[in-house]
TIKEPA-401782 format. One record per atom (N, C-alpha, C, CB): atom name; x, z, y. Coordinates in Angstrom, 3 decimals. Atoms other than C-alpha are relative to their C-alpha. Glycine has a CB too. Layout:
BEGIN
atome,xx,zz,yy
CA,X,Z,Y
...
***
This chain:
BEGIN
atome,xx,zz,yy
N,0.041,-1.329,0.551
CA,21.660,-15.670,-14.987
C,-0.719,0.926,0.989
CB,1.430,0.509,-0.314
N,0.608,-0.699,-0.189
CA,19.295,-13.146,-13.926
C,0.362,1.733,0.714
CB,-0.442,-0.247,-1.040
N,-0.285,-1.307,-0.502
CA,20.364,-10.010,-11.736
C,-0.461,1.128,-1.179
CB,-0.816,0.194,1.462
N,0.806,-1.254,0.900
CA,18.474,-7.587,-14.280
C,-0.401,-1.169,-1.518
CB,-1.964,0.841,1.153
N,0.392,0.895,1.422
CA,18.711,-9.592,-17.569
C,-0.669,0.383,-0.945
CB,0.950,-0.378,-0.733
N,1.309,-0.173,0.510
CA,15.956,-7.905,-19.112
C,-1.079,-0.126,0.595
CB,-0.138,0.941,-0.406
N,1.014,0.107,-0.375
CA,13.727,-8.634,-16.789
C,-0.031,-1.518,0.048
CB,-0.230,0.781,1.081
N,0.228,1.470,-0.055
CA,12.236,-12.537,-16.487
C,-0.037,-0.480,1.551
CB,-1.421,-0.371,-0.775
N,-0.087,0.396,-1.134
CA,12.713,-14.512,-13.649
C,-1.277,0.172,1.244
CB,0.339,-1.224,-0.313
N,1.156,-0.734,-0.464
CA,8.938,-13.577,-12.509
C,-0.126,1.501,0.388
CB,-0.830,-0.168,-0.904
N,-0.458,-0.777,-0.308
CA,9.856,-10.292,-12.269
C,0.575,0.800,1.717
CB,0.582,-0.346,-0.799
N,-0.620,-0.025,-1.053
CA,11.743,-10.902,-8.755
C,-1.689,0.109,0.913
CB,1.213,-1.411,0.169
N,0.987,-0.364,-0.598
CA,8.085,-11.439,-7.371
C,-0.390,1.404,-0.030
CB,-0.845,-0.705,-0.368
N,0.708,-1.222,-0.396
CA,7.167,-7.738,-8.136
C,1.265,0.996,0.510
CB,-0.952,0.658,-1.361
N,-0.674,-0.207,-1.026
CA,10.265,-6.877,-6.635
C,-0.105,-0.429,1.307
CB,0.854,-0.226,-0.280
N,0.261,0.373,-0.919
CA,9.362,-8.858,-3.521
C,-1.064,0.694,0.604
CB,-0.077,-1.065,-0.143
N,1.077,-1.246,-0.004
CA,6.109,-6.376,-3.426
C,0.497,1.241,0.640
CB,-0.419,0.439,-1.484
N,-0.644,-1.511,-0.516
CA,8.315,-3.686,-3.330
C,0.422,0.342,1.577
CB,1.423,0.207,-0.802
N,-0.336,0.664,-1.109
CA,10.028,-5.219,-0.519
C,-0.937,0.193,1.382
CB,0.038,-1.358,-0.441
N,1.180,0.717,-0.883
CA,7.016,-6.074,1.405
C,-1.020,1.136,0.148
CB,-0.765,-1.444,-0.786
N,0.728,-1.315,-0.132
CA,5.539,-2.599,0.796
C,0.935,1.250,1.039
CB,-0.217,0.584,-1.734
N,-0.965,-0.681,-0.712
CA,8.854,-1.009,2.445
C,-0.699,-0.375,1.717
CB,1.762,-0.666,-0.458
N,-0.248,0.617,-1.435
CA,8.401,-3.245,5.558
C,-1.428,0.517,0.683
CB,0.236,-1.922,0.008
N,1.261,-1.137,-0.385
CA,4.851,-1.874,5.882
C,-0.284,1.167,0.884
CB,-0.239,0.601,-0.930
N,0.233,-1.549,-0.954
CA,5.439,1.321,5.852
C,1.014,0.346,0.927
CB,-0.037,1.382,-0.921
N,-0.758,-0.432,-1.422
CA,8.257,1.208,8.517
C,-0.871,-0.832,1.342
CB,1.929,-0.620,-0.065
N,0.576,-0.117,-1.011
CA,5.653,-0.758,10.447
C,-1.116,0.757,0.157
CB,-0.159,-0.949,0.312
N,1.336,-0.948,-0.341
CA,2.859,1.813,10.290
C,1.262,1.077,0.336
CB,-1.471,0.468,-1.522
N,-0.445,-1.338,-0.534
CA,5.331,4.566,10.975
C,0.585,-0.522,1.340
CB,1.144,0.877,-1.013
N,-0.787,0.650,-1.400
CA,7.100,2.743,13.729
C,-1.244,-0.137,1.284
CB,0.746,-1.899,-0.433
N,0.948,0.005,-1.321
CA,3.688,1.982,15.594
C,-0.559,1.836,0.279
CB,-1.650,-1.271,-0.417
N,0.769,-0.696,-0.657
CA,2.687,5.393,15.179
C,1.510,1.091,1.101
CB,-1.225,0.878,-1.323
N,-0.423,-0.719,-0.552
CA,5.949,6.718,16.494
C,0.111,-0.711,1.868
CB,1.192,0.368,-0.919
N,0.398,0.801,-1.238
CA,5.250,4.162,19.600
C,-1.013,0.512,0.646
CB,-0.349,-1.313,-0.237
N,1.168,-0.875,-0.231
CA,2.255,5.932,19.840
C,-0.170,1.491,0.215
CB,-0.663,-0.187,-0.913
N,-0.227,-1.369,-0.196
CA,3.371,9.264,19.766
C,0.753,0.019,1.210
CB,0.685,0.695,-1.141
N,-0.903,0.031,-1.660
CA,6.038,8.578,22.891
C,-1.166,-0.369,1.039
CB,1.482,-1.493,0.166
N,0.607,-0.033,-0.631
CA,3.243,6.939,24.479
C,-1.454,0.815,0.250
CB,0.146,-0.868,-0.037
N,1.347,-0.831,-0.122
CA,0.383,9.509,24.243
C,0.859,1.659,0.341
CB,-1.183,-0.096,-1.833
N,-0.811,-0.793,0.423
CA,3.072,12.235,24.300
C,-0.087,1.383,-0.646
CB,0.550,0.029,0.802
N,-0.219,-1.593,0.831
CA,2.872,14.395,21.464
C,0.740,0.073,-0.565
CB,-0.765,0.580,-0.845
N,-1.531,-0.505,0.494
CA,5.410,16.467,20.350
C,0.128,0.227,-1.587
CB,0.400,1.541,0.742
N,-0.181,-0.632,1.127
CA,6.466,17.129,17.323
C,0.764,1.185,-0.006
CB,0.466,-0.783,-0.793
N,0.484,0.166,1.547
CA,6.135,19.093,14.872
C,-1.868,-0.688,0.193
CB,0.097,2.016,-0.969
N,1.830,0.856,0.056
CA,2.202,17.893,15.708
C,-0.414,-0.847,-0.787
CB,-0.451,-0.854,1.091
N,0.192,1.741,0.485
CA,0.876,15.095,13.581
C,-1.310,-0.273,0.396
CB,0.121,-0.427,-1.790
N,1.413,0.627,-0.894
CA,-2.450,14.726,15.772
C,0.052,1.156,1.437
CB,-1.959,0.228,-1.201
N,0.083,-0.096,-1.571
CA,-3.212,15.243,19.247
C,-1.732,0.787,0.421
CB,0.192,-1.938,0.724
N,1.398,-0.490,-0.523
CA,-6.013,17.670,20.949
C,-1.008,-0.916,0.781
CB,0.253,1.103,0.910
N,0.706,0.633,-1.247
CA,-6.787,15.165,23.591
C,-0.158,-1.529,-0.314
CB,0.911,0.223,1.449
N,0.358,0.745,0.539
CA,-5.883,12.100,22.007
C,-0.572,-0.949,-1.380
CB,0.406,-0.019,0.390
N,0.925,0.040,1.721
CA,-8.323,10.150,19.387
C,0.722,-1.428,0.032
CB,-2.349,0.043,-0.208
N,-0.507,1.678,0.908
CA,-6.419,6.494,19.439
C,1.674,0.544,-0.652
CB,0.309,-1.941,1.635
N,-1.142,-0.323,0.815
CA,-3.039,8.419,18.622
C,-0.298,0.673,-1.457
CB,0.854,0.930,0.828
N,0.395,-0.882,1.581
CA,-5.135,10.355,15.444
C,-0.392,-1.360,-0.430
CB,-1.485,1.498,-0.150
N,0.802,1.288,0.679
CA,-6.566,6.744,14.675
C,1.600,-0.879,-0.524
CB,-1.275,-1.134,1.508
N,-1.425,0.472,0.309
CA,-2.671,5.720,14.233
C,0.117,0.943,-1.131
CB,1.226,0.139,1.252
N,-0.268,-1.313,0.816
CA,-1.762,8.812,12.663
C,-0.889,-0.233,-1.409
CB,-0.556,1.514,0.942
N,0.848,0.044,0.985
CA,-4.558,9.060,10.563
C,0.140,-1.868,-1.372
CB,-1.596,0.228,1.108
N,-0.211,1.220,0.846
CA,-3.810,4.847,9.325
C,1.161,0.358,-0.874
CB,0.291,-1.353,0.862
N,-0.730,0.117,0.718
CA,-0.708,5.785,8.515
C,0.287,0.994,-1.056
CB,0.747,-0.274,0.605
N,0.526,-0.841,0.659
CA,-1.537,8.783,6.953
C,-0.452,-0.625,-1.541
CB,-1.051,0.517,0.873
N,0.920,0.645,0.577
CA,-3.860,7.669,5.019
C,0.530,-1.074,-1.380
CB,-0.650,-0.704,1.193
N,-0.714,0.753,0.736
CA,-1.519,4.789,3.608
C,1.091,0.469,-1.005
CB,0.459,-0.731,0.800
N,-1.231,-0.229,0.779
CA,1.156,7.126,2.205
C,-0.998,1.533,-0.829
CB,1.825,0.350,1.239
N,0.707,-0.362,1.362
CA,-1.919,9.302,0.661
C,-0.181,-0.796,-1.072
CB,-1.162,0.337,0.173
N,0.037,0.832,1.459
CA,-2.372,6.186,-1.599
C,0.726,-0.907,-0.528
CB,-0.929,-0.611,-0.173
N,-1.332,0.388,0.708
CA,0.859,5.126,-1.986
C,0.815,0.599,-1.396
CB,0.880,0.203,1.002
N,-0.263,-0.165,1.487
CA,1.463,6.988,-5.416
C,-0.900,-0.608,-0.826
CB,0.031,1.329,-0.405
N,0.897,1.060,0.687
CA,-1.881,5.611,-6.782
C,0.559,-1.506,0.224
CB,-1.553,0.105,0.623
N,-0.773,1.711,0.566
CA,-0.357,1.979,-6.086
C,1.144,0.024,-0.508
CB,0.335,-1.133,1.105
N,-1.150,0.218,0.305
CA,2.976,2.511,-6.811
C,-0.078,0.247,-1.744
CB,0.962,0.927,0.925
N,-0.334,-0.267,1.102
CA,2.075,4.364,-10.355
C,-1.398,-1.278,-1.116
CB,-0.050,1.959,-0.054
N,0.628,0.831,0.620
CA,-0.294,1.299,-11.073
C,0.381,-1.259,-0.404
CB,-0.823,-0.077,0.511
N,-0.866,1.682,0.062
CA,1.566,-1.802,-9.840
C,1.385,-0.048,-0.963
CB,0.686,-0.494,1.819
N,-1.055,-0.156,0.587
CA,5.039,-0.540,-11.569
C,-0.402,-0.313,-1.401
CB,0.581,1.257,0.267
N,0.133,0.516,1.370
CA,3.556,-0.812,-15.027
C,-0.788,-1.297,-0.333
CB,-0.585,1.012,-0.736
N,0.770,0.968,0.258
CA,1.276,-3.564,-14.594
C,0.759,-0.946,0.122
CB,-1.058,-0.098,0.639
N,-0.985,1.329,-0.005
CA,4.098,-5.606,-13.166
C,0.567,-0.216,-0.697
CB,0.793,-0.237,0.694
N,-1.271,0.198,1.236
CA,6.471,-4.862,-15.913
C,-0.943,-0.937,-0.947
CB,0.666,1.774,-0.992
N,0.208,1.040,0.971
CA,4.187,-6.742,-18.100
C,-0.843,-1.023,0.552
CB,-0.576,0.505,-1.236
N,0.597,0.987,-0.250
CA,2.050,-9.017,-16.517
C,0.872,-0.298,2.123
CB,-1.988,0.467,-0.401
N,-0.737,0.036,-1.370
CA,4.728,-9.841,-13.198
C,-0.881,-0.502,1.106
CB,1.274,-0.928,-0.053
N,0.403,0.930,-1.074
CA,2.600,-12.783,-11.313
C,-1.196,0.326,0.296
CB,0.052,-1.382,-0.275
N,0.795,-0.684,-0.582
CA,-0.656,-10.862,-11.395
C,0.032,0.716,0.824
CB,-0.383,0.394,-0.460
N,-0.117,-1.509,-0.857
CA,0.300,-7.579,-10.685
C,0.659,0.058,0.947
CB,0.515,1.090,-0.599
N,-0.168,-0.134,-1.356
CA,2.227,-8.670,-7.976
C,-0.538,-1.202,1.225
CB,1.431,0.180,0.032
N,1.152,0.845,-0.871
CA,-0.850,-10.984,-6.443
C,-0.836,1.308,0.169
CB,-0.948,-1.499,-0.886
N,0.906,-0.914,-0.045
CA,-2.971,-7.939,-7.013
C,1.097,0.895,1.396
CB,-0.389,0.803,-1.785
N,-0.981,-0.801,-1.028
CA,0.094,-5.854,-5.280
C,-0.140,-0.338,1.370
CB,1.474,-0.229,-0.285
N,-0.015,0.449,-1.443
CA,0.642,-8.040,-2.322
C,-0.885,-0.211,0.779
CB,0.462,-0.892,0.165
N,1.672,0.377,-0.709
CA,-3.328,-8.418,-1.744
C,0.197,1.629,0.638
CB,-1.870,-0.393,-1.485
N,0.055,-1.746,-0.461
CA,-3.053,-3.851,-1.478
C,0.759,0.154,1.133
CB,0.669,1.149,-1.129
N,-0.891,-0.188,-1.657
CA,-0.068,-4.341,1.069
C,-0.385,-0.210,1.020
CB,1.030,-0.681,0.324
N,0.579,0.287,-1.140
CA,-1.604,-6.882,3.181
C,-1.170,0.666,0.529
CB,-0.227,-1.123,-0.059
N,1.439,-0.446,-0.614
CA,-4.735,-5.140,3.516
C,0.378,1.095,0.531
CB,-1.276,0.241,-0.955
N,-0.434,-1.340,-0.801
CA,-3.142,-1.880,4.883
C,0.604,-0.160,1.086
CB,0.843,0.856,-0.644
N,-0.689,0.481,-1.200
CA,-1.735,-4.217,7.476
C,-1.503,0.089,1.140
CB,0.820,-1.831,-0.321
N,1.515,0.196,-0.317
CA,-5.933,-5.039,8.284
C,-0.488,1.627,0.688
CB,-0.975,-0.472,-1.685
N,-0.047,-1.409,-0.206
CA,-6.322,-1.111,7.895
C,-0.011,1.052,1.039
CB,0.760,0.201,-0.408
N,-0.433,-0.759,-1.507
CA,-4.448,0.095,10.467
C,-0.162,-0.859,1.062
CB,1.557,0.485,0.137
N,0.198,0.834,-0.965
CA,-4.922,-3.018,13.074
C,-1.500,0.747,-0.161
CB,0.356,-1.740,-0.180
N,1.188,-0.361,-0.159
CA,-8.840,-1.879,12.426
C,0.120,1.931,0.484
CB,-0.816,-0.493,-1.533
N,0.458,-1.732,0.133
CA,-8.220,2.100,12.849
C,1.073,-0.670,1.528
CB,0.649,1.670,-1.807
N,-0.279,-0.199,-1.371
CA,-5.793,1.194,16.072
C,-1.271,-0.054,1.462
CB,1.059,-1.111,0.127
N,1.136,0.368,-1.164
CA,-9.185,-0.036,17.887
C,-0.499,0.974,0.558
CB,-1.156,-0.704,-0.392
N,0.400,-1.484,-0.737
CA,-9.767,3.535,18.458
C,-1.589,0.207,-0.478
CB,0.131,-0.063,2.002
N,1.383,-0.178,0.749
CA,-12.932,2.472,16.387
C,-0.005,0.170,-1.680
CB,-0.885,-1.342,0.347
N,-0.567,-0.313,1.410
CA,-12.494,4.366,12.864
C,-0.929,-1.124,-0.906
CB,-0.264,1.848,-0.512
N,1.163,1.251,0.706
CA,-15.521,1.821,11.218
C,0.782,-1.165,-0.300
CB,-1.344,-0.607,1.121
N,-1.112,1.320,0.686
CA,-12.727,-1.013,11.782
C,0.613,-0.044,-0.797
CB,0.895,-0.454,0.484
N,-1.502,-0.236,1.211
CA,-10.313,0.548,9.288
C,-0.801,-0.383,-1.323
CB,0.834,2.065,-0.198
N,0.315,0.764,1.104
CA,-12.657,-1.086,6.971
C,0.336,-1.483,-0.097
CB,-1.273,0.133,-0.152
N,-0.395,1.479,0.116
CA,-11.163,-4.524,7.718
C,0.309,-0.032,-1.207
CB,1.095,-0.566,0.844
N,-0.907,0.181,1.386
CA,-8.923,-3.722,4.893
C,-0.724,0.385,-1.062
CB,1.330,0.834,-0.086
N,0.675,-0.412,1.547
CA,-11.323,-2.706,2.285
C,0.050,-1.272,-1.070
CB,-1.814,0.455,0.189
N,-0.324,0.595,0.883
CA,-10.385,-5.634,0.701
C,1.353,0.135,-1.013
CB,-0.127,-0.916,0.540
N,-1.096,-0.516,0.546
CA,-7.354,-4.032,-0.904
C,-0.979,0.680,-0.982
CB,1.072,0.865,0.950
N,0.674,-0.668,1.511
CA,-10.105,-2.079,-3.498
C,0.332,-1.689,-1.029
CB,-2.450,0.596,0.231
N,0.102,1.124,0.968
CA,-9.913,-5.780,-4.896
C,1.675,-0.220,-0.998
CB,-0.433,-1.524,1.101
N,-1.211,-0.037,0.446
CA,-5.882,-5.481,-5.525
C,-0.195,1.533,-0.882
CB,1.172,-0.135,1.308
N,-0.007,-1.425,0.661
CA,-6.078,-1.279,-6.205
C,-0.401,-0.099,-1.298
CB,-0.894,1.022,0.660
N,0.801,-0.121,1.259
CA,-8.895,-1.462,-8.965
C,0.557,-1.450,-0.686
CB,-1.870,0.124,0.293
N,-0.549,0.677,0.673
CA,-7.418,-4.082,-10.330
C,1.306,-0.044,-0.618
CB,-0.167,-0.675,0.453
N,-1.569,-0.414,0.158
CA,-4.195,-3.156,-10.833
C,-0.524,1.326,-1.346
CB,0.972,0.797,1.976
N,0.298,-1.031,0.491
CA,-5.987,0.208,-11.968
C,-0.799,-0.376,-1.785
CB,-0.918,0.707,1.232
N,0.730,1.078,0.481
CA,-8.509,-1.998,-14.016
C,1.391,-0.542,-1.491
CB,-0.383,-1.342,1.638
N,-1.357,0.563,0.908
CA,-5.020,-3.744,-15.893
C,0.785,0.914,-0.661
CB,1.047,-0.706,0.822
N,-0.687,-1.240,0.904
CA,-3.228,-0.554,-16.572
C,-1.122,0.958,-0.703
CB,0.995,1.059,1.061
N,0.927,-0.477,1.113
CA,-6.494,0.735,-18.546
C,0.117,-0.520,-1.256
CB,-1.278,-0.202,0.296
N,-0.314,0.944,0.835
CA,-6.222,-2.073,-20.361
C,1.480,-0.152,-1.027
CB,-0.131,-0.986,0.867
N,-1.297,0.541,0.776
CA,-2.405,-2.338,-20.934
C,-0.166,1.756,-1.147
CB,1.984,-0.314,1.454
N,0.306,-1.271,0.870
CA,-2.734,1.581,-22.237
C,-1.015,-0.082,-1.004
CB,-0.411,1.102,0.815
N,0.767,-0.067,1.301
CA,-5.429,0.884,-24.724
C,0.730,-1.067,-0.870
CB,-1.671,-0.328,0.179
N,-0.316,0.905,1.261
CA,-3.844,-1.920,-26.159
C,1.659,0.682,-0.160
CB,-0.132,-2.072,0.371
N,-1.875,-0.856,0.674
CA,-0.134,0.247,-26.306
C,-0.409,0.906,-0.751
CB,1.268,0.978,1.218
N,0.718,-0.830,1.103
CA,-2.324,2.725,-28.086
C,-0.490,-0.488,-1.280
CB,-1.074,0.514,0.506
N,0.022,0.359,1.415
CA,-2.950,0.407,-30.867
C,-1.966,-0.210,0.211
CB,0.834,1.533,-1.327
N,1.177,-0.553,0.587
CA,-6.685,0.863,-30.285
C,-1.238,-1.877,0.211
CB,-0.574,1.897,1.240
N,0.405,1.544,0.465
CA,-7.382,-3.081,-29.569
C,0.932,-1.170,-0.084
CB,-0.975,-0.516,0.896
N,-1.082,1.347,-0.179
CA,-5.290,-6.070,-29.739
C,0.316,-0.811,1.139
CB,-0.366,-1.012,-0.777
***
């Protein structure tokens, strides 16, 4: 029997997403608050006059929780109906924000394109919920 007996046993994968998106973002906030003790800026601050590898933290993790409503309001409906995609597409967007910020810590912002392979999860996700909305609209099959 099924914790959530309307949902299908596939299901638990886009819960595991969820999961795996939490752990994320307590490690991008965790390195940048490692980063903030060691560069020492104070808060309230969220960037530094003097330093550019604590704004290259800042800025990753930043950055990640600007487009954390765009994934969250893409993957939530895409998973509900298609589970094992949308959370392959999902878990491809997580890992790559792991890439992301390892490329923006180098203190070289150009690296934080490691992760540009997460447009391949995003638009796809985005890509699927176009799709699931035209066909809940009746307007193709």
């Amino acid at each position: 029997m099924a914790a959530i007996e309307f949902l299908s046993a596939d299901h638990g994968y886009a819960l595991l997403v969820i999961i795996y998106t939490n752990i994320m973002l307590m490690y991008l906030m965790a390195q940048v608050g490692k980063q903030r003790k060691k560069s020492g800026v104070k808060y309230p601050a969220m960037y530094s006059e003097k330093d550019d590898i604590f704004n290259c933290y800042q800025r990753a993790h930043q950055n990640t929780l600007e487009n954390l409503p765009a994934f969250y309001s893409t993957f939530i409906p895409v998973a509900l109906v298609w589970p094992r995609v949308g959370s392959i597409l999902g878990a491809l967007w997580v890992t790559s924000r792991f890439f992301y910020a390892w490329g923006y810590y180098t203190g070289d912002p150009k690296k934080r394109m490691n992760g540009a392979f997460g447009y391949i999860g995003q638009f796809g996700l985005l890509f699927m919920l176009i799709y699931l909305s035209i066909v809940q609209l009746g307007l193709i099959n």
